[in-house]
Backbone as a printed PyTorch tensor [residue, N CA C, xyz], in Angstrom:
tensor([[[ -81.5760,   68.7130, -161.6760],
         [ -82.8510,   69.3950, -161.6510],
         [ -82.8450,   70.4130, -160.5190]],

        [[ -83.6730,   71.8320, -160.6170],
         [ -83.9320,   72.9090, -160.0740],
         [ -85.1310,   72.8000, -159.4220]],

        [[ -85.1360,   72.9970, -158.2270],
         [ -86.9340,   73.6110, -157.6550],
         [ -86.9210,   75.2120, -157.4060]],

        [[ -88.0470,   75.7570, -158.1120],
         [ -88.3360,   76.9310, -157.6500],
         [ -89.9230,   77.1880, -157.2650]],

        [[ -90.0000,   78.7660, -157.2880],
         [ -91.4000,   78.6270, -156.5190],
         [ -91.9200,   80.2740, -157.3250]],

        [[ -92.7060,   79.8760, -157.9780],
         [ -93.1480,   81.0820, -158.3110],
         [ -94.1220,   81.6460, -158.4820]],

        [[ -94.7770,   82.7610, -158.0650],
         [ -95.7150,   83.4880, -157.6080],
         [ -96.5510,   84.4760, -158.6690]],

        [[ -98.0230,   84.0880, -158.7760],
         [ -98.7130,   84.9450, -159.5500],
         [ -99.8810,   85.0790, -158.7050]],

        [[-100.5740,   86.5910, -159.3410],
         [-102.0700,   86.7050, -158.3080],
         [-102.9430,   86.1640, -159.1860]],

        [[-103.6620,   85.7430, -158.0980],
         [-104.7160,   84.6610, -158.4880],
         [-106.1040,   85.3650, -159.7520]],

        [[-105.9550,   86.9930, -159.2620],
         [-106.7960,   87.2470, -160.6290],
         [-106.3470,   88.2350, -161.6010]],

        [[-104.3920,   87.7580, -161.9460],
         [-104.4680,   88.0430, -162.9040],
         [-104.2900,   86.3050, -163.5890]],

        [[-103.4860,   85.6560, -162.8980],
         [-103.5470,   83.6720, -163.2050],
         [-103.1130,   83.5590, -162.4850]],

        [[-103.9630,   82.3110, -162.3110],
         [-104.5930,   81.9100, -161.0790],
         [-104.2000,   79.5370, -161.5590]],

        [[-103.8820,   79.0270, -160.4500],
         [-103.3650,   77.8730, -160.9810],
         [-104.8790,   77.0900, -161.6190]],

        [[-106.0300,   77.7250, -161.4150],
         [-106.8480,   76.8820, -162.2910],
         [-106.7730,   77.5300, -163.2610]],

        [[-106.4290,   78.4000, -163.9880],
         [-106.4470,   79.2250, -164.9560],
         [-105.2250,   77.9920, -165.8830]],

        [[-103.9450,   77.7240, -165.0910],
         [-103.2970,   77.3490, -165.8150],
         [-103.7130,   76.1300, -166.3590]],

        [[-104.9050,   75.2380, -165.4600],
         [-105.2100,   73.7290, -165.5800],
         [-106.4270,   73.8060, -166.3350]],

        [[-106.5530,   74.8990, -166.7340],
         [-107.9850,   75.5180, -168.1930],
         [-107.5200,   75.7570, -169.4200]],

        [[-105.9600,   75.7950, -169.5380],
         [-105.8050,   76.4800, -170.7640],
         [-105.5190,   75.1580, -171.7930]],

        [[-105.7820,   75.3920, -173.1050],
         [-105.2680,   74.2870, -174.0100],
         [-104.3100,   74.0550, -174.2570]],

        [[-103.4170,   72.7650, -174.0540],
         [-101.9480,   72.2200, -173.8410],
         [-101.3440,   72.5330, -172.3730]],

        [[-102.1720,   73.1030, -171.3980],
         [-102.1310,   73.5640, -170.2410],
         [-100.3940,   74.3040, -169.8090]],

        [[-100.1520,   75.0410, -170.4660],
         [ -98.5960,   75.4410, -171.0200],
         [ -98.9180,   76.9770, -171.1440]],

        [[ -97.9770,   77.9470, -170.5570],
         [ -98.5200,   78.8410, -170.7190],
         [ -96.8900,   79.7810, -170.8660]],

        [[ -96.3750,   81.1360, -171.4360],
         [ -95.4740,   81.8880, -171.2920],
         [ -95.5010,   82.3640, -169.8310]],

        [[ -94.1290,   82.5340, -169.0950],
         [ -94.6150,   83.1090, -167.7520],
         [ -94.5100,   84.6650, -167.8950]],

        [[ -95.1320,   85.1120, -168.5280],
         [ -94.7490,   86.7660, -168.7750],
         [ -94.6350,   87.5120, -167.3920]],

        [[ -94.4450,   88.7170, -167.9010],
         [ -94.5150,   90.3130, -167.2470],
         [ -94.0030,   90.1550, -165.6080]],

        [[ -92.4600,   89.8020, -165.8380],
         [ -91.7310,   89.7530, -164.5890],
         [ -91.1050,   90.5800, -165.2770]],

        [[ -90.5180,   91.4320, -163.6950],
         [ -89.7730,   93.0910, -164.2320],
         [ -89.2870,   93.2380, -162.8960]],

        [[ -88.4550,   92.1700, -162.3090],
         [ -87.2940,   92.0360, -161.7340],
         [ -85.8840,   91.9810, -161.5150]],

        [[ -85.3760,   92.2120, -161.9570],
         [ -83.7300,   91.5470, -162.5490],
         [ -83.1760,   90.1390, -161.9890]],

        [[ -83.8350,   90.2840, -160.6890],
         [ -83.2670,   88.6070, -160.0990],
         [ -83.8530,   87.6610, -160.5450]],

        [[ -85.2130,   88.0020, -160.6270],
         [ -86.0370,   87.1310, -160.5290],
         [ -86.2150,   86.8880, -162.5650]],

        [[ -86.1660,   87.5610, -163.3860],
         [ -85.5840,   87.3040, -164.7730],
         [ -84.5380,   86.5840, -164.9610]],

        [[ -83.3850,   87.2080, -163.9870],
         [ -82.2060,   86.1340, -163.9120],
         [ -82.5720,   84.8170, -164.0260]],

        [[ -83.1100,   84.5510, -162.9920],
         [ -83.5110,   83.3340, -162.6660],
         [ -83.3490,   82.4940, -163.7910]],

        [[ -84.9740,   82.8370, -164.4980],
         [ -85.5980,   82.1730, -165.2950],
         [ -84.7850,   82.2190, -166.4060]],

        [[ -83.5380,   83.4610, -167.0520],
         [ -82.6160,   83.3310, -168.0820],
         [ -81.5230,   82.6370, -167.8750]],

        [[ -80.8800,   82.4790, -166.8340],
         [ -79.4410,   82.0070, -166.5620],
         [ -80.0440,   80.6950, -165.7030]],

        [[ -80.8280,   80.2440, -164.6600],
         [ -80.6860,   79.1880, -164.2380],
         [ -81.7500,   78.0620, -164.2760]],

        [[ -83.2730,   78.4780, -164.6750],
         [ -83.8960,   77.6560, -165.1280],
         [ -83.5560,   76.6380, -166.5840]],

        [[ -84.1630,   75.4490, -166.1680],
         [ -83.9980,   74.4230, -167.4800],
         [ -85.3600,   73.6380, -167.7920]],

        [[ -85.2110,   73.4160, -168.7490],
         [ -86.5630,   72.2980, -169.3700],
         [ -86.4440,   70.9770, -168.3760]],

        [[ -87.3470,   70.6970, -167.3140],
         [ -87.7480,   70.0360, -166.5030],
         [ -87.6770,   70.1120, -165.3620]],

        [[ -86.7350,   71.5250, -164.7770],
         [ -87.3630,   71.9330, -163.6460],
         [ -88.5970,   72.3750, -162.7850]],

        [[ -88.7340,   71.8070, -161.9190],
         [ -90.3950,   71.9670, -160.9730],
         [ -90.3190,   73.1050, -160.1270]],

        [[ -91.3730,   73.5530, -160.1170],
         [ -91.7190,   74.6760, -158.8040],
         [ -93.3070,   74.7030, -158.7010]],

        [[ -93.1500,   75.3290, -157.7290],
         [ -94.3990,   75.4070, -156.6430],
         [ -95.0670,   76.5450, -157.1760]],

        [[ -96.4390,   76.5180, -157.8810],
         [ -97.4910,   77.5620, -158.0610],
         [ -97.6040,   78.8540, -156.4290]],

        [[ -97.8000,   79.5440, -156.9260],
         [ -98.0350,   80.2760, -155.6950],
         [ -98.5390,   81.5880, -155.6230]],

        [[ -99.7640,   81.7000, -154.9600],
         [-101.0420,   82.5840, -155.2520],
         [-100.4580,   83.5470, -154.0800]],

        [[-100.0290,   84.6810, -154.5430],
         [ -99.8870,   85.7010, -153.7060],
         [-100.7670,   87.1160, -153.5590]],

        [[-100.8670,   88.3430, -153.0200],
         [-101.2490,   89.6690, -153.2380],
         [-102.7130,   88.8950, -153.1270]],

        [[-103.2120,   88.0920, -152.4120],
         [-104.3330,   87.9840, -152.3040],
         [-104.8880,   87.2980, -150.7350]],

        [[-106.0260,   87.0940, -150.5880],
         [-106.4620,   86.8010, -148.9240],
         [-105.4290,   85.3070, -148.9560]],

        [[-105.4660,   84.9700, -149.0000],
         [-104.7730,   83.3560, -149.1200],
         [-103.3740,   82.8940, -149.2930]],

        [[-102.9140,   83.3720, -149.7650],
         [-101.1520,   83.3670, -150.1490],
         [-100.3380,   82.0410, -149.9980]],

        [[-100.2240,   81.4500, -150.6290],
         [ -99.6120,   80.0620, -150.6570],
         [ -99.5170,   79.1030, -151.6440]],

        [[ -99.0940,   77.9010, -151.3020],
         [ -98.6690,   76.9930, -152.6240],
         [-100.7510,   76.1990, -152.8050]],

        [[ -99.8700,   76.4660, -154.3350],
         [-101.3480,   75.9030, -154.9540],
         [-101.8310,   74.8220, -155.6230]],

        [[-100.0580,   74.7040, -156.7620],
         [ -99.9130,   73.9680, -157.1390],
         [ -98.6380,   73.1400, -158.0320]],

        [[ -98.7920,   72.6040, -158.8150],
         [ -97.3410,   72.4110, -159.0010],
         [ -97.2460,   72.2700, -160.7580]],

        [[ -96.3040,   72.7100, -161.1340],
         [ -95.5080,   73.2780, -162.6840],
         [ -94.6960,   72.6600, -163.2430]],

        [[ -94.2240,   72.7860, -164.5170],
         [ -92.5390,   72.6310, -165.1570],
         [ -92.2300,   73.2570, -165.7990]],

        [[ -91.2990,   73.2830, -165.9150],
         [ -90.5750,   74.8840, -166.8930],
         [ -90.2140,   73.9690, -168.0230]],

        [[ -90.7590,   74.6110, -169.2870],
         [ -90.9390,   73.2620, -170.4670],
         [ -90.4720,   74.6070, -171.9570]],

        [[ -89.4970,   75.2650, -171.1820],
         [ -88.8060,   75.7850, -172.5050],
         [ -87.9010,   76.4190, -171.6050]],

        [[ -86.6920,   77.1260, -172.8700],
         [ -85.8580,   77.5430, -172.1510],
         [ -85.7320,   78.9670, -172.2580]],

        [[ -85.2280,   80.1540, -172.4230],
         [ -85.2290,   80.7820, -171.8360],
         [ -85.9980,   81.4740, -172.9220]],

        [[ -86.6660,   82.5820, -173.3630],
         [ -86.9760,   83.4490, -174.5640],
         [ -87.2000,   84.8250, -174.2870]],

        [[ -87.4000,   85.9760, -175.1430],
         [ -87.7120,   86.9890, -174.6680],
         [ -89.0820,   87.1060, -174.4040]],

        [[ -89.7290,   87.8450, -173.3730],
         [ -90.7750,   88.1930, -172.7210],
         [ -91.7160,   88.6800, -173.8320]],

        [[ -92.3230,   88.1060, -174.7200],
         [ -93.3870,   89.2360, -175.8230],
         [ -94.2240,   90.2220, -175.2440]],

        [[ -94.3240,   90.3190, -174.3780],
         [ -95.3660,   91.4710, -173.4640],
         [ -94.4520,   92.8390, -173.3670]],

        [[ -93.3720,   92.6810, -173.6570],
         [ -92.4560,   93.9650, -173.2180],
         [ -92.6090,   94.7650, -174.9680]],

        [[ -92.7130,   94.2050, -175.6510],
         [ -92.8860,   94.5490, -177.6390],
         [ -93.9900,   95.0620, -177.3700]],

        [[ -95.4270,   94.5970, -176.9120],
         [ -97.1520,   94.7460, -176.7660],
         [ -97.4280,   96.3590, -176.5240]],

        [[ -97.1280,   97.4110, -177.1950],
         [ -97.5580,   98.6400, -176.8000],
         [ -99.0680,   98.4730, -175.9520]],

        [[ -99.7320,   97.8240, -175.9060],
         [-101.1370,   97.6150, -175.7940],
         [-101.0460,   96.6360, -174.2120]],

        [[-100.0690,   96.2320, -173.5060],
         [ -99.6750,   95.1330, -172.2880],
         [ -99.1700,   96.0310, -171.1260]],

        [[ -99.8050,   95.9460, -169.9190],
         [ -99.6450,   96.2440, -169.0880],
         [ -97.8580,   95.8670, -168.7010]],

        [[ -97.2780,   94.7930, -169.3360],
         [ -95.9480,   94.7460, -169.2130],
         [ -94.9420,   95.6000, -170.0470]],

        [[ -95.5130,   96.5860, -170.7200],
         [ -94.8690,   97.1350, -172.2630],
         [ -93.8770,   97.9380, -171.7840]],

        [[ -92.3430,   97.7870, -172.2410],
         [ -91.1750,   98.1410, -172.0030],
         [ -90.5950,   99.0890, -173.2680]],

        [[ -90.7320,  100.6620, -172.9500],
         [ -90.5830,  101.0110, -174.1980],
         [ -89.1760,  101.0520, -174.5950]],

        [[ -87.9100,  100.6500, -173.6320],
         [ -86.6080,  100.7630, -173.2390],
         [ -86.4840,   99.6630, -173.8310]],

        [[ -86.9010,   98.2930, -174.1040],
         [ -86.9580,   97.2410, -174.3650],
         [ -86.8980,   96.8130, -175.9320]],

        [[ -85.8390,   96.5850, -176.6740],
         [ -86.1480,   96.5170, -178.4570],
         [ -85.9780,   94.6710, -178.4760]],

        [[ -86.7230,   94.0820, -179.7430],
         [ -86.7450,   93.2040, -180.1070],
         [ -84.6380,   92.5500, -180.4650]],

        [[ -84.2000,   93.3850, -180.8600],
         [ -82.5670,   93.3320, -181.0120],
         [ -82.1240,   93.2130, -179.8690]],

        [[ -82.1050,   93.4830, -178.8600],
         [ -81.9060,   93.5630, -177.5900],
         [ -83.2500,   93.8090, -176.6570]],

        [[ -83.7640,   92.3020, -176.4290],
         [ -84.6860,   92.0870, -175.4310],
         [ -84.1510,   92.1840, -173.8500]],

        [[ -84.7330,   93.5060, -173.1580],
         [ -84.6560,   93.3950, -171.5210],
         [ -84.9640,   92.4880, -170.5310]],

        [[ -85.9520,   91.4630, -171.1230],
         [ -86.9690,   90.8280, -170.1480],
         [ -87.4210,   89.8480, -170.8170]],

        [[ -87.1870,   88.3270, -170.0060],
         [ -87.3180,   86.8400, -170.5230],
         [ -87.8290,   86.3250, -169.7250]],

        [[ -88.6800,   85.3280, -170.4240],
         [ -88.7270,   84.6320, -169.3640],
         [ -88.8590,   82.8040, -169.8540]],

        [[ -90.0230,   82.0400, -169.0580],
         [ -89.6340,   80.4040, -169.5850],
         [ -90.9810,   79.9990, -169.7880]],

        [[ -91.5930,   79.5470, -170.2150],
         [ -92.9850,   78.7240, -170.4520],
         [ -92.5430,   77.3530, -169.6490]],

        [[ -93.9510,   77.6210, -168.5430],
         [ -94.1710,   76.3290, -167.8090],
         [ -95.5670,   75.7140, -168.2740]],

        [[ -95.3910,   74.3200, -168.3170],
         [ -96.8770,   73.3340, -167.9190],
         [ -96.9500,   72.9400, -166.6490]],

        [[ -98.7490,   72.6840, -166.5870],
         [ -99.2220,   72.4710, -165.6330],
         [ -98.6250,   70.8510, -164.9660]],

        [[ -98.7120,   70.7630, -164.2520],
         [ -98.7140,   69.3830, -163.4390],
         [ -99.9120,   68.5750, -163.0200]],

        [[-100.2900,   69.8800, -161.3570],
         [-100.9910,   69.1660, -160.9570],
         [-101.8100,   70.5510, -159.3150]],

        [[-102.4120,   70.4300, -159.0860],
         [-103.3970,   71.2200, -158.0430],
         [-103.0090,   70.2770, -157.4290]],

        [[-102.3300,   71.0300, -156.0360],
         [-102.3410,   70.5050, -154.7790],
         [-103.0110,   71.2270, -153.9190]],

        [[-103.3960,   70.3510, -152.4990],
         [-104.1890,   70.4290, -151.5040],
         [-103.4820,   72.0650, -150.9780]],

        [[-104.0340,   73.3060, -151.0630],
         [-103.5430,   74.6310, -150.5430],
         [-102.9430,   74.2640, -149.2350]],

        [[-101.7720,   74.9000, -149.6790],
         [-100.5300,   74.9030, -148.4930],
         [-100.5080,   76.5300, -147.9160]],

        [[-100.7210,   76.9660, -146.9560],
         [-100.6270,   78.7620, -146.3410],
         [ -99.7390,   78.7640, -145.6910]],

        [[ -99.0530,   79.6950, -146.0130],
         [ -97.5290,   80.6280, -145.4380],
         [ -97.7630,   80.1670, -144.2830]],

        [[ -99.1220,   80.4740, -143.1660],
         [ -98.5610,   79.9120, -141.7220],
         [ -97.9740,   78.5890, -141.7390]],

        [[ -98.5730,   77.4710, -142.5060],
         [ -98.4240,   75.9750, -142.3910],
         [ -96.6660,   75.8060, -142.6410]],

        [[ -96.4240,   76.1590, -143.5870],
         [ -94.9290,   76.1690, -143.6820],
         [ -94.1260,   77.1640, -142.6780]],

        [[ -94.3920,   78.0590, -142.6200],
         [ -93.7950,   78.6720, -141.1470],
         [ -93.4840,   78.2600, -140.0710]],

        [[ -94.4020,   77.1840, -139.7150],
         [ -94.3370,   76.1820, -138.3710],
         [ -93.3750,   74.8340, -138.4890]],

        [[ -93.1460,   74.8340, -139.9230],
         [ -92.1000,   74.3310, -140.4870],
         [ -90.6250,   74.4240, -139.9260]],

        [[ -89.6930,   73.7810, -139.0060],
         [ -88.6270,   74.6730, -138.9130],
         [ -87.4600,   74.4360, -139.8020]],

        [[ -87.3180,   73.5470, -140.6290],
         [ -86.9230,   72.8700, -141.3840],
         [ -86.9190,   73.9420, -142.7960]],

        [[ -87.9430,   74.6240, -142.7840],
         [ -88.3930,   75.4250, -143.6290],
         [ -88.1730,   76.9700, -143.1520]],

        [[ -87.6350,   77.8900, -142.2510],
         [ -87.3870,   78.6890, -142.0680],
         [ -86.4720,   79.5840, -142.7520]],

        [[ -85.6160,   79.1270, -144.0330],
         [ -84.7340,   80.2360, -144.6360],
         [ -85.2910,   79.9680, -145.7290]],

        [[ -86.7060,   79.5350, -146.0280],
         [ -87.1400,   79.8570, -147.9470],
         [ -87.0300,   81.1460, -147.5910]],

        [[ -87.2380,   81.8190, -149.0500],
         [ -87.0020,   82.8940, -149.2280],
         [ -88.0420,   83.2310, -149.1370]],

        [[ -89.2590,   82.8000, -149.6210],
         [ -91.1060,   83.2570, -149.8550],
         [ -91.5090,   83.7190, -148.0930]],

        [[ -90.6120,   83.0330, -147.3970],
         [ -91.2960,   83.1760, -145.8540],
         [ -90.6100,   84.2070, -145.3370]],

        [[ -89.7390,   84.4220, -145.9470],
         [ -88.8990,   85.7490, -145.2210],
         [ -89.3830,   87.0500, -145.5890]],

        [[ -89.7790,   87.6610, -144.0170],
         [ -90.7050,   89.3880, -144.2890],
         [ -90.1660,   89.7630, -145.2240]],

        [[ -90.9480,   90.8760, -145.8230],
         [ -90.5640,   91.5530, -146.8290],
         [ -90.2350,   91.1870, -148.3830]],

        [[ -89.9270,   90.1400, -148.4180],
         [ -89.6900,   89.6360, -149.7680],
         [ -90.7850,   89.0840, -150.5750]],

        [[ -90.2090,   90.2570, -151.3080],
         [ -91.6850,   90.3110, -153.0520],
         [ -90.7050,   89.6040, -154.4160]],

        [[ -89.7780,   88.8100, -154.3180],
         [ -89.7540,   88.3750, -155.5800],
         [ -90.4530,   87.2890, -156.1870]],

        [[ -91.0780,   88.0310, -157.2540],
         [ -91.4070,   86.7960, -157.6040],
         [ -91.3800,   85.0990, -158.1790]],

        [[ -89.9220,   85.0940, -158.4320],
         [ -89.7030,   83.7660, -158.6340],
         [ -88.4170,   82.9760, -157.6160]],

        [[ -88.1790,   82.3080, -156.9150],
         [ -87.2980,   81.6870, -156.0380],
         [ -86.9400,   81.0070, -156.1170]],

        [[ -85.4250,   80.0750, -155.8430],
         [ -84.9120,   78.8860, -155.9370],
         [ -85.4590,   78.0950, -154.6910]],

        [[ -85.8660,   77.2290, -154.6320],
         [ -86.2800,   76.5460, -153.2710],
         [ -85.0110,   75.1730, -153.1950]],

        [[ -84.6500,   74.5610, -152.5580],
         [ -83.3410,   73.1050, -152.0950],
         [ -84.5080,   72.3550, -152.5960]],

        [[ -83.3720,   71.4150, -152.7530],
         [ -84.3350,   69.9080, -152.5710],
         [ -84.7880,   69.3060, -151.6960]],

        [[ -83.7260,   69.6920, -150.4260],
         [ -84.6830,   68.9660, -149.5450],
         [ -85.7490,   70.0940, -149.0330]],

        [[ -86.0420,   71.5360, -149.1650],
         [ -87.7430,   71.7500, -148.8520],
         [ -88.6580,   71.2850, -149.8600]],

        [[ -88.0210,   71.4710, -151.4250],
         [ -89.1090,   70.5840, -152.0480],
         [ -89.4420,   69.4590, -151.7280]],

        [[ -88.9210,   68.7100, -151.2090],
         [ -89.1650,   67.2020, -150.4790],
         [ -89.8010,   67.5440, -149.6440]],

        [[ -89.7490,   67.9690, -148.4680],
         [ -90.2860,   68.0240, -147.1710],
         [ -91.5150,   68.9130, -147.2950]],

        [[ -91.7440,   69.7270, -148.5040],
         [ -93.5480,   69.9170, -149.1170],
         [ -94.2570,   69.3740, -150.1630]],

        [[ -93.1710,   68.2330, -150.2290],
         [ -93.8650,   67.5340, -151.4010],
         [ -94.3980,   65.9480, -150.5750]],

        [[ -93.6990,   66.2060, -149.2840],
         [ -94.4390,   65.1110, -148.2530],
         [ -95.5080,   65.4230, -147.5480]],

        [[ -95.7640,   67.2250, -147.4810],
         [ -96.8750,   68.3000, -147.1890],
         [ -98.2270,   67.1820, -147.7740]],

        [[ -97.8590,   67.5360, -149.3370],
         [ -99.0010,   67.3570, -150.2130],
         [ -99.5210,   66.1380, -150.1760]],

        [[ -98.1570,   64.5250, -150.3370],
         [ -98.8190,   63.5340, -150.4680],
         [-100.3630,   63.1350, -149.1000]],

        [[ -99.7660,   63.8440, -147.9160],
         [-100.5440,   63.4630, -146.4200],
         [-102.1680,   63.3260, -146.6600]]])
């Protein structure tokens, strides 16, 4: 099993958004990264966990927690002439952009970038390091552990 950590703004979805929807399962669309597509095409699997995470907003941090409950597919938002993700470079024969449908888990107690920062144990995630906007990340097992002992407290 994989931990990652991946990041959406809260008003375009938002982790209660995900714990509202019916079958609480959602496509992770309109990533237009190459690493961060990587990711989700070449190394995500059906039962890997990651960390919700509300970014581009006052608050920025873990929210809540996911599973990646398919495997890899093409992105339908990149086909959507009508989607803010619409890839006109992008053909159904050759899809540019994939990604994985996660379900919900579970809302955890908000964790903020400072709290893990003070972390030292936690100093080479990638989410904490300036500058870095990708949106999806591999996190170890042992920081998923050591914020998944965050949450139980």
């Amino acid at each position: 099993m994989k931990y990652w950590l991946m990041k959406s703004e809260p008003l375009e979805f938002s982790i209660d958004d995900l714990a509202n929807v019916p079958n609480q399962k959602i496509e992770w669309f309109g990533v237009r990264n190459y690493q961060a597509r990587n990711f989700m095409r070449d190394e995500m699997h059906v039962g890997d966990k990651a960390l919700f995470w509300h970014s581009s907003c006052k608050n920025p941090g873990i929210y809540g927690i996911v599973e990646i409950c398919s495997v890899a597919h093409p992105d339908n938002s990149q086909f959507d002439i009508n989607s803010d993700y619409y890839d006109a470079k992008s053909y159904k024969d050759n899809p540019r952009w994939w990604c994985v449908d996660v379900k919900f888990v579970k809302k955890v107690p908000y964790i903020s970038i400072t709290d893990l920062r003070a972390i030292q144990e936690l100093h080479n995630m990638q989410v904490l390091q300036r500058g870095n906007r990708l949106s999806i990340t591999p996190i170890s097992s042992k920081e998923w552990k050591i914020i998944n002992d965050l949450i139980v407290v």
